[in-house]
C-alpha positions as CSV (number, residue, x, y, z in Angstrom):
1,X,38.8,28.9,1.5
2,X,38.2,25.0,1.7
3,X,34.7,23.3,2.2
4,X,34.9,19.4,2.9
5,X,32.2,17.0,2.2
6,X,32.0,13.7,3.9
7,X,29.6,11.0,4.6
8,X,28.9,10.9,8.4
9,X,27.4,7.0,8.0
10,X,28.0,4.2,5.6
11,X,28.1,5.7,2.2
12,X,25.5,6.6,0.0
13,X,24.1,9.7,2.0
14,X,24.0,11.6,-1.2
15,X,27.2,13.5,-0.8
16,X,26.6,14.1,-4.9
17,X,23.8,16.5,-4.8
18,X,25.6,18.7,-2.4
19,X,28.6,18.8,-4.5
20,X,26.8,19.9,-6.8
21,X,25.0,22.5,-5.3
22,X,27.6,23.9,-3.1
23,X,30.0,23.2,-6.2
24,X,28.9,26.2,-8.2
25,X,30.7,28.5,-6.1
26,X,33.5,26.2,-5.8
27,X,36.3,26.7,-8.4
28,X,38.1,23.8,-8.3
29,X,36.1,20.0,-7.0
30,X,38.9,17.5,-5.3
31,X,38.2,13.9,-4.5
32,X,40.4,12.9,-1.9
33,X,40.1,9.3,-1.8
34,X,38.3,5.9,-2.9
35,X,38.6,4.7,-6.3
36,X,35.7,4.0,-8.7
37,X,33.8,1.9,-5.8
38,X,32.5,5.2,-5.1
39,X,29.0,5.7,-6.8
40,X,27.5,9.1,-7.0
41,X,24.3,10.1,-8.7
42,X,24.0,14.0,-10.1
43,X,21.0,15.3,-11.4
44,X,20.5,18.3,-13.2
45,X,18.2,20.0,-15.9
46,X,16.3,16.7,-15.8
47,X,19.4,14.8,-16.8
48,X,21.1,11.9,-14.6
49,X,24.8,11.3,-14.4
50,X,25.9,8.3,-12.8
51,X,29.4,8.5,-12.2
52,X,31.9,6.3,-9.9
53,X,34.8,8.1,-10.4
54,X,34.8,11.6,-12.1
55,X,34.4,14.2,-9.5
56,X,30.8,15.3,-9.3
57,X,31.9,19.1,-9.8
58,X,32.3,17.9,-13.5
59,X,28.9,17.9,-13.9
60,X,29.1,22.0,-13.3
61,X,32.4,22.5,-15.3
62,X,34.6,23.2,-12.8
63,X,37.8,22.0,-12.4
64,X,38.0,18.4,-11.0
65,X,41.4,16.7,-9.3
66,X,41.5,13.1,-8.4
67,X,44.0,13.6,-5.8
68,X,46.8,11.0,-4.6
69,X,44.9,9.4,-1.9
70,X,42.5,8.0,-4.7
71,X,43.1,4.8,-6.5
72,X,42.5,5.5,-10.2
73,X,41.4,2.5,-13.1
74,X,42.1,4.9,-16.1
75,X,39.6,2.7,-18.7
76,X,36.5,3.4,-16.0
77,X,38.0,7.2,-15.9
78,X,38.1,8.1,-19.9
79,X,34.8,5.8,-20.3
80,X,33.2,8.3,-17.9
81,X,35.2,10.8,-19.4
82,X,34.1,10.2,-22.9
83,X,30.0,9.4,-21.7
84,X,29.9,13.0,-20.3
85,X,31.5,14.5,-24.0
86,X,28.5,12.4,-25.5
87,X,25.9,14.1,-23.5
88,X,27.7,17.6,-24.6
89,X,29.7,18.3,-21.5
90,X,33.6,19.6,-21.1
91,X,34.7,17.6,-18.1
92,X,38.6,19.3,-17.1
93,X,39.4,16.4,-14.8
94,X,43.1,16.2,-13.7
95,X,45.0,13.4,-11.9
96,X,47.7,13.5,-9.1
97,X,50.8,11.9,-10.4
98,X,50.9,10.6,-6.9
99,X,47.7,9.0,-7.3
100,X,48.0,4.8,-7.8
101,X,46.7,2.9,-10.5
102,X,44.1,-0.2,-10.3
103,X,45.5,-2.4,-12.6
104,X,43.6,-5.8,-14.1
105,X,45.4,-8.1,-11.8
106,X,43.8,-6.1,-8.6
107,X,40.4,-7.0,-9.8
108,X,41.0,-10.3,-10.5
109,X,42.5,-10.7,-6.8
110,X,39.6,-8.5,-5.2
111,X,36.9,-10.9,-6.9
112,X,38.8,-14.6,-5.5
113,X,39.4,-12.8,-2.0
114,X,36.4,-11.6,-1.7
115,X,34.7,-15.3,-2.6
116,X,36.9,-16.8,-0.4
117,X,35.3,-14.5,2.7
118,X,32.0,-15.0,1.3
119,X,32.3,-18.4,3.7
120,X,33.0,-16.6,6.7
121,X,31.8,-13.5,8.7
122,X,34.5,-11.6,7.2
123,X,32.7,-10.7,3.7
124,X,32.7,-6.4,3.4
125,X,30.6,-6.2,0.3
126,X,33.7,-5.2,-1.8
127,X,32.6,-3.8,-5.7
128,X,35.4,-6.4,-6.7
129,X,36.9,-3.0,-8.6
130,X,40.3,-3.7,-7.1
131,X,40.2,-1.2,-4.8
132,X,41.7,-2.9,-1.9
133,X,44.3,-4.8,-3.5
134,X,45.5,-1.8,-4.8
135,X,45.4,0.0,-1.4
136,X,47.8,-3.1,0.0
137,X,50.2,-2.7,-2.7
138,X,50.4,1.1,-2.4
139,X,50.9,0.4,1.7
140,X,53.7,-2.4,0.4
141,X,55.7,-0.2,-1.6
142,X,54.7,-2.1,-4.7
143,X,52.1,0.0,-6.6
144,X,52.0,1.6,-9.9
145,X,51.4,5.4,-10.0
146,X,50.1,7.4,-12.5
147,X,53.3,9.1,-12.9
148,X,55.0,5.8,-13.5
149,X,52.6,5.6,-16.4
150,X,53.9,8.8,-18.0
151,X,57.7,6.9,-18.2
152,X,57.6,3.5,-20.3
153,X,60.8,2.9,-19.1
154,X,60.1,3.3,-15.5
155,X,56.2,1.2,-15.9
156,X,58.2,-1.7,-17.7
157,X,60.4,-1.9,-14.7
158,X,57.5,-1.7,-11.6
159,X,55.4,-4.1,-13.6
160,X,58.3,-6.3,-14.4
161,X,58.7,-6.3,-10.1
162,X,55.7,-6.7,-9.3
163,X,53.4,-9.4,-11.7
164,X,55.3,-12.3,-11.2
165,X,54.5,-11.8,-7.4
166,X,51.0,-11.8,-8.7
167,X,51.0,-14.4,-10.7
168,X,52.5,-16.9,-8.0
169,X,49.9,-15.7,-5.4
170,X,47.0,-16.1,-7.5
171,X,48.7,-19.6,-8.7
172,X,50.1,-20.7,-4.9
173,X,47.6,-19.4,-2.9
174,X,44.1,-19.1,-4.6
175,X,45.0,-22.1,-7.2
176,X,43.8,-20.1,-9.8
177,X,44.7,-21.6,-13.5
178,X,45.7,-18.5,-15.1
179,X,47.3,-19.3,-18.6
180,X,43.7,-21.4,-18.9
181,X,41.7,-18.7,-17.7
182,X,39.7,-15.5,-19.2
183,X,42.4,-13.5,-16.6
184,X,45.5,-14.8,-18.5
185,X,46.0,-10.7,-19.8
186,X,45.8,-9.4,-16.2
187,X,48.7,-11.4,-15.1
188,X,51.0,-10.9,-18.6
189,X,53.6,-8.0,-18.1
190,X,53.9,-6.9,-22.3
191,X,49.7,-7.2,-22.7
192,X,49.3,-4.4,-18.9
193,X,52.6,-2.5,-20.1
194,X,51.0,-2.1,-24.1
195,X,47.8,-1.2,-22.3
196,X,49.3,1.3,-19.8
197,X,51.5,2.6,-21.5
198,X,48.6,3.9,-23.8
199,X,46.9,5.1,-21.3
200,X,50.1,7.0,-20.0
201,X,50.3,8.7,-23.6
202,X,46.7,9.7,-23.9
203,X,47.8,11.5,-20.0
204,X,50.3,13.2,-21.5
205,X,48.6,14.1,-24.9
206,X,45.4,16.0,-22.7
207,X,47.7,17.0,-19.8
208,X,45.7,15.6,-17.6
209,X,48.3,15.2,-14.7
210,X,49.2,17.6,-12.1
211,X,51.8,17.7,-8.7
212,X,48.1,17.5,-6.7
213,X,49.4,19.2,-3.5
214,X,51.3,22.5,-5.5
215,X,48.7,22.5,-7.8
216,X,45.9,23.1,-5.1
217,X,48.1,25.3,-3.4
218,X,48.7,27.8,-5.8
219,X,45.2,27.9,-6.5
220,X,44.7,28.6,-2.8
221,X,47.5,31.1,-3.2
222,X,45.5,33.0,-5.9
223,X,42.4,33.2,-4.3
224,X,39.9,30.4,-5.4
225,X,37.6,28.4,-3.8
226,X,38.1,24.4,-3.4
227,X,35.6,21.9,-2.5
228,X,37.2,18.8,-1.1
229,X,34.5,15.6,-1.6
230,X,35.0,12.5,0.4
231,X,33.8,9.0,-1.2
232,X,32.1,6.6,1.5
233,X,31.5,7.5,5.2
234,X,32.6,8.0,8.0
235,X,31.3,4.4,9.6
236,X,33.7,2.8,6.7
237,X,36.8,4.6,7.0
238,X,39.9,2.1,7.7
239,X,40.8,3.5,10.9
240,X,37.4,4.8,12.5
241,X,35.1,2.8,10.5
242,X,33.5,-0.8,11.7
243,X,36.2,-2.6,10.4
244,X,37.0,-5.1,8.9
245,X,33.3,-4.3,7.2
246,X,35.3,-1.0,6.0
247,X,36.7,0.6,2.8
248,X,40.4,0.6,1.9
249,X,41.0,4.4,2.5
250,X,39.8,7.2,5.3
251,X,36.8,9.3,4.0
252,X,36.9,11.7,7.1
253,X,37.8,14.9,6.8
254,X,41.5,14.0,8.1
255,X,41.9,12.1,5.1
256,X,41.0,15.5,2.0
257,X,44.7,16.9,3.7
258,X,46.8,13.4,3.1
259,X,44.9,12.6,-0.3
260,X,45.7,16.2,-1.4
261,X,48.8,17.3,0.1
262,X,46.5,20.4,1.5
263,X,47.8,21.0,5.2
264,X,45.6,20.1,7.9
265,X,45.6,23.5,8.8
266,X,44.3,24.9,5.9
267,X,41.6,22.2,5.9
268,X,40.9,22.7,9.7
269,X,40.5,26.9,9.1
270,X,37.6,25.9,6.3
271,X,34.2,24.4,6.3
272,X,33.3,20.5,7.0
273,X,30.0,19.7,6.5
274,X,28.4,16.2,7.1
275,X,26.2,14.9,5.1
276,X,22.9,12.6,6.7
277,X,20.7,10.7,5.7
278,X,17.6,11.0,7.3
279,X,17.9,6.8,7.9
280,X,20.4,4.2,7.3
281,X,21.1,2.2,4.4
282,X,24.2,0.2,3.9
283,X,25.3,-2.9,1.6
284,X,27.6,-5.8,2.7
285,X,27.6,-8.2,5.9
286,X,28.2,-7.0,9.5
287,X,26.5,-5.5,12.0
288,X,23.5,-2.9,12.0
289,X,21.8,-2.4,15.0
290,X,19.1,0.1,14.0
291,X,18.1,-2.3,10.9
292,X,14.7,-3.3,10.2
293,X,14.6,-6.7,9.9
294,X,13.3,-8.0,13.3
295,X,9.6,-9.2,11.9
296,X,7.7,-9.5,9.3
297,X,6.0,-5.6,9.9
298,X,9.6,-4.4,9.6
299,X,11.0,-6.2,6.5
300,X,7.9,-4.6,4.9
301,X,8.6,-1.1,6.0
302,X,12.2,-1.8,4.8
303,X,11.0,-2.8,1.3
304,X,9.2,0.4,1.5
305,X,12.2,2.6,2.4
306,X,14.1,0.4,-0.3
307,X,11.7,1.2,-3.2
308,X,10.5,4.9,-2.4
309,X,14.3,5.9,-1.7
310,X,15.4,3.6,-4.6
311,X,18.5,2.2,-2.7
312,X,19.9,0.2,-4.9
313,X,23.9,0.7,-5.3
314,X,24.9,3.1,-7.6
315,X,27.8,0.9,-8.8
316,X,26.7,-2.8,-8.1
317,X,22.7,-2.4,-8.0
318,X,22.9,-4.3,-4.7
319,X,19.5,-3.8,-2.2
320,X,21.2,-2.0,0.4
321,X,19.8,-2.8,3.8
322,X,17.6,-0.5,5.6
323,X,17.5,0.8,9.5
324,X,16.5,3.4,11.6
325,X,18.8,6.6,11.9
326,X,21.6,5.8,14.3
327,X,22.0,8.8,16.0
328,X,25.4,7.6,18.2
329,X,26.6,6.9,15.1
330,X,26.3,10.3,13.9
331,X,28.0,11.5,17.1
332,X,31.0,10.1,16.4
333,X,31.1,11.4,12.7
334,X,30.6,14.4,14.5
335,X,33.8,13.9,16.9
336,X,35.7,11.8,14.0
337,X,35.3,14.7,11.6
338,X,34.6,18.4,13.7
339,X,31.1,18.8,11.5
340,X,30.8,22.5,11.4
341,X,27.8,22.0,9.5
342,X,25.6,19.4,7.9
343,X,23.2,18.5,5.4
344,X,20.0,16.2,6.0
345,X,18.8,13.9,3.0
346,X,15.5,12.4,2.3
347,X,13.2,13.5,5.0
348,X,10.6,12.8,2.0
349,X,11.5,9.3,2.0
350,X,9.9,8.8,5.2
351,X,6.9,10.8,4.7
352,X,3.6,9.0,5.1
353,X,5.0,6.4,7.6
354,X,2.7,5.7,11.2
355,X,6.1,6.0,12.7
356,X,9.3,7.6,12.9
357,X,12.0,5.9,15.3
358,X,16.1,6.6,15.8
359,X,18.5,4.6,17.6
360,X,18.9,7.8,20.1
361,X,21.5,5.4,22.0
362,X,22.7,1.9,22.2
363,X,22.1,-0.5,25.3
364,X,25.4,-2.7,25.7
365,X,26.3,-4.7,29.5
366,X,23.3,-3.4,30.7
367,X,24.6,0.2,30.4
368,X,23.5,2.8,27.8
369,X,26.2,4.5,25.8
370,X,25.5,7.6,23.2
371,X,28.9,6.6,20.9
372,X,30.1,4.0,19.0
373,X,32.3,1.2,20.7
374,X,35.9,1.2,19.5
375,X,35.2,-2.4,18.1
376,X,32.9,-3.8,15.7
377,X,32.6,-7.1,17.8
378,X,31.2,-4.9,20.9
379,X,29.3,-3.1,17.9
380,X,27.3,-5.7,16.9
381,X,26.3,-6.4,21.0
382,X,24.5,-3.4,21.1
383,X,21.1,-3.0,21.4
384,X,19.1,0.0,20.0
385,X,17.6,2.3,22.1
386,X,14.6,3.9,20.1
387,X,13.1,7.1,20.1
388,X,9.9,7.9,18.1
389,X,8.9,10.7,16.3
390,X,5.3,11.9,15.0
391,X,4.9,11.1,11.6
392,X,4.7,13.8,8.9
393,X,2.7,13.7,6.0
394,X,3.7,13.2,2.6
395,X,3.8,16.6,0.7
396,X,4.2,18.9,-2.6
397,X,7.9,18.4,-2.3
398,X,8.9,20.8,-5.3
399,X,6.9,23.6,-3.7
400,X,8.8,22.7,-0.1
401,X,12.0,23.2,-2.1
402,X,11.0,26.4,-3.7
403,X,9.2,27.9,-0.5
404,X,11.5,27.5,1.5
405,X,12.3,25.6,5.7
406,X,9.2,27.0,7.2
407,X,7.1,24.5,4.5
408,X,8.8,22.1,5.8
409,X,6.2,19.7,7.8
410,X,6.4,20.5,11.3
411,X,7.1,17.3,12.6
412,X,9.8,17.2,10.2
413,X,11.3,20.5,11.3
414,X,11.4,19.0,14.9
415,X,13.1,15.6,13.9
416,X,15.9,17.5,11.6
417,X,16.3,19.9,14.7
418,X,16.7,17.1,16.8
419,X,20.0,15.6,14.7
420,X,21.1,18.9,14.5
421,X,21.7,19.1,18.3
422,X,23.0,16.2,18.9
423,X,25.9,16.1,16.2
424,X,26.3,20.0,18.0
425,X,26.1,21.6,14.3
426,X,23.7,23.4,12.3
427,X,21.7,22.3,9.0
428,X,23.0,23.7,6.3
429,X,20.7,21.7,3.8
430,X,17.7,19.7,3.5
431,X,17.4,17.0,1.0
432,X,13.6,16.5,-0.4
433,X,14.1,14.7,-3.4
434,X,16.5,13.9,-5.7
435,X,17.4,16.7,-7.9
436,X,19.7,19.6,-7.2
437,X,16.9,21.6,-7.7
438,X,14.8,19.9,-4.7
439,X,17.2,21.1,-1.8
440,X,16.4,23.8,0.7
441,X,19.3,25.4,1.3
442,X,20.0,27.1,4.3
443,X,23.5,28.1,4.2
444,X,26.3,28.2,2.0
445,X,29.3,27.0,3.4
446,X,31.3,28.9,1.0
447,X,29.3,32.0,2.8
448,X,27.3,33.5,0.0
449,X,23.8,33.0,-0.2
C-alpha cells in the first residue's frame, strides 16, 4: 500500500518526525517534489540530522527515491550523503533519471530575482537554492536532467543550448558583470560540463539512478510498502497555494502521483495523512491573517512561540513568523488533499499560555467564510475570526509520550479534538516534543500498531 505525507499549512509542520516514525514500516521513502529548499529535522537516539534533501527515511535505512518531480543540486545531495556516512549511517538514496538538475547558474538567477522583488510586494522568501529557476526551465523545455548527466555527449549538447541564453539574460536583463564577477564559473559551459559530468560518473559508479515510476511499481508489484513525503505545504503549492508567496512545485497529495509516475489511483486507494501544527509559522512576505503581530502583548507572545518552538528555518535560519492556527486554512488542505488522517505537532509549545485562540473563520465583505479565498489579494482582506480555548498546563512531556492520549491535558485533548472535526479526519498522531520518541501515536497508517 501507499501512505502520503503532506504539510496541510505553510511548511515546516514537522512532516520529518512522522516520516520517521511511520517510516519504519515503510520499505521504500519517496520524495515527490521540492529541491533542497526543503528543510527537515530528524531526531533519533539523541542524535540530530538536518537534512534539506535526502529523504528523511534515510535516517531509518530504508530505501530513499528522489522522484522526478524533485529538482536535484547533486553537490548538496553527496554532501548530505557523505555527512550521514560520517556519523556511521548507510543512506541507499536513488534518483529519478527524470528528475532535473539545479545547476550554478539557477542560483545565481534565484539570488538577483529575488533582490530585485525585495522592492516590491512580490518577495516569496525564496532559499536562493535555484529552485525556481530550475522549475521554469523544466516548464520551458530547457532543463538538464539527471539522465542527461549520465551521457557527456548529450550534457555537452543541453548546456551548449542553454547557457548562452543565461548568460545574455543575466548580462541584458539584470546587468550583471559576469566575466568580472565571483559567478563567472556558473555561466562557463566547459567549467558546469567538467563539474557535471563528474557528478554524472560518480551516478553511474554507485547506481544511484533509477526509471522512478517502474521502479516504484515493481516494488508495489512485489508487495512492499511506500511512503510518499511531500516537501512544503499545502498553503505553498503553485496551484492551490497563496501565490505568488508560493513554492515552485505542488506538495499536495496530487503532486506524489506526477513526481513519481505512481497512478493517481494507486495513491487515491492508500493513506494521506496531514500533518498540523498546532499554530502557524511561516517565513517570507505576504499575507497572514491569524499572525501575532497586532501590539506590543502579541509580538511578545510571538517571541515566545519563536523561542520555545525554536522556529528558525531549517535551511536559512530565518525567524519565521508566528500566528494563531488557521483553522479555514486547514479546511482546504483538507479538500485540496482528501486527509484521511492527520497528525497534530507541538501542542507543548503552547503549554503554559493564559490563552489559546484559532482563526475558526475569516470575516471578509462583511460576511464570514470557513475556506480560503481563491486569491491571495482577497486573502490578505480577511479578517480573523477567533475562537479561544482554555489554556493547558505545561507538563512531563516524556511521560505524556510514554503514557499514552489519555495524559494528554484535558484541555489539550479538547482543542486537538476540535481540529480533528473540522478537517472531518481523525488524529493519527500527536507531536509533544521534538524527538521521534516524544510522539503519541494513535494509529499507524500503514495499519499495524
Amino acid at each position: 500500500m501507499t501512505v502520503t505525507i503532506v504539510g496541510s499549512q505553510l511548511g515546516d509542520e514537522g512532516k520529518g518526525a512522522l516520516v520517521d516514525i511511520w517510516g519504519g514500516d515503510a520499505d521504500v521513502v519517496v520524495r515527490y517534489q521540492g529541491g533542497d529548499n526543503a528543510g527537515h529535522t530528524v531526531v533519533r537516539d539523541g542524535n540530530e540530522y538536518k537534512l534539506s534533501l535526502v529523504p528523511s527515511g534515510a535516517v531509518r535505512g530504508k530505501v530513499g527515491i528522489l522522484g522526478n518531480g524533485c529538482v536535484v543540486n547533486p553537490e548538496t545531495l553527496f554532501d548530505e550523503l557523505d555527512t550521514l556516512r560520517e556519523k556511521g549511517l548507510d543512506p541507499d538514496v536513488r534518483i529519478a533519471r527524470r528528475a532535473h538538475a539545479i545547476l550554478p547558474y539557477h542560483r545565481v538567477l534565484d539570488g538577483i530575482e529575488e533582490e530585485v522583488k525585495s522592492d516590491s510586494d512580490l518577495a516569496a522568501g525564496t532559499t536562493k537554492r535555484g529552485i525556481g529557476p530550475t522549475y521554469e526551465d523544466k516548464a520551458g523545455r530547457r532543463g538538464i536532467r539527471i539522465g542527461d548527466m549520465l551521457d557527456p555527449e548529450v550534457l555537452r549538447d543541453r548546456l551548449e543550448y542553454v547557457v548562452p541564453q543565461k548568460r545574455d539574460l543575466a548580462e541584458e536583463i539584470y546587468g550583471l558583470d559576469i566575466e568580472n564577477s565571483e559567478h563567472a564559473d556558473a555561466f562557463d559551459v566547459e567549467a558546469l560540463f567538467e563539474t557535471y559530468n563528474e557528478y554524472g560518473q560518480r551516478f553511474r559508479e554507485e547506481s544511484m539512478t533509477v526509471n522512478c515510476g517502474d521502479f516504484l511499481g515493481k516494488s508495489l508489484d512485489d508487495g512492499e510498502e511506500l511512503l510518499f513525503e511531500g516537501a512544503q505545504g499545502t498553503s505553498i503549492d503553485i496551484d492551490h497555494g497563496i501565490y505568488p508567496y508560493v513554492t515552485s512545485s505542488n506538495p499536495t497529495a496530487g503532486g506524489a502521483s506526477v513526481g513519481t509516475g505512481v497512478g493517481p489511483t494507486v495513491i487515491g486507494q492508500g493513506e494521506v495523512v496531514g500533518i498540523v501544527k498546532a499554530y502557524l509559522s511561516r517565513v517570507g512576505t505576504g499575507p497572514l491573517p491569524t499572525e501575532l503581530d497586532g501590539n506590543d502583548t502579541e509580538e511578545e507572545l510571538a517571541d515566545f512561540i519563536r523561542e520555545k518552538g525554536g522556529e528558525f528555518g531549517t535551511v536559512t535560519g530565518r525567524p519565521r513568523r508566528i500566528g494563531w492556527l488557521d483553522i479555514p486554512m486547514l479546511r482546504h488542505a483538507a479538500r485540496a488533499n482528501g486527509f484521511t488522517g492527520i497528525a497534530v505537532n507541538h501542542i507543548d509549545v503552547l503549554a503554559g499560555l493564559d490563552e489559546v485562540k484559532v482563526g475558526h473563520a475569516y470575516e471578509l465583505d462583511g460576511e464570514e467564510i470557513k475556506t480560503m479565498p481563491a486569491t491571495t489579494e482577497r486573502w490578505g482582506d480577511c479578517e480573523p475570526v477567533l475562537k479561544s480555548f482554555e489554556p493547558w498546563p505545561e507538563v512531563d512531556w516524556a511521560d505524556v509520550a510514554e503514557e499514552g492520549y489519555e495524559a494528554i491535558p484535558a484541555n489539550a485533548r479538547e482543542y486537538l479534538e476540535y481540529v480533528s472535526e473540522e478537517v472531518g479526519a481523525p488524529i493519527y498522531a500527536i507531536g509533544v516534543g521534538p524527538g521521534r520518541e516524544e510522539t503519541v501515536v494513535r494509529a499507524n497508517p500503514f495499519g499495524s500498531q
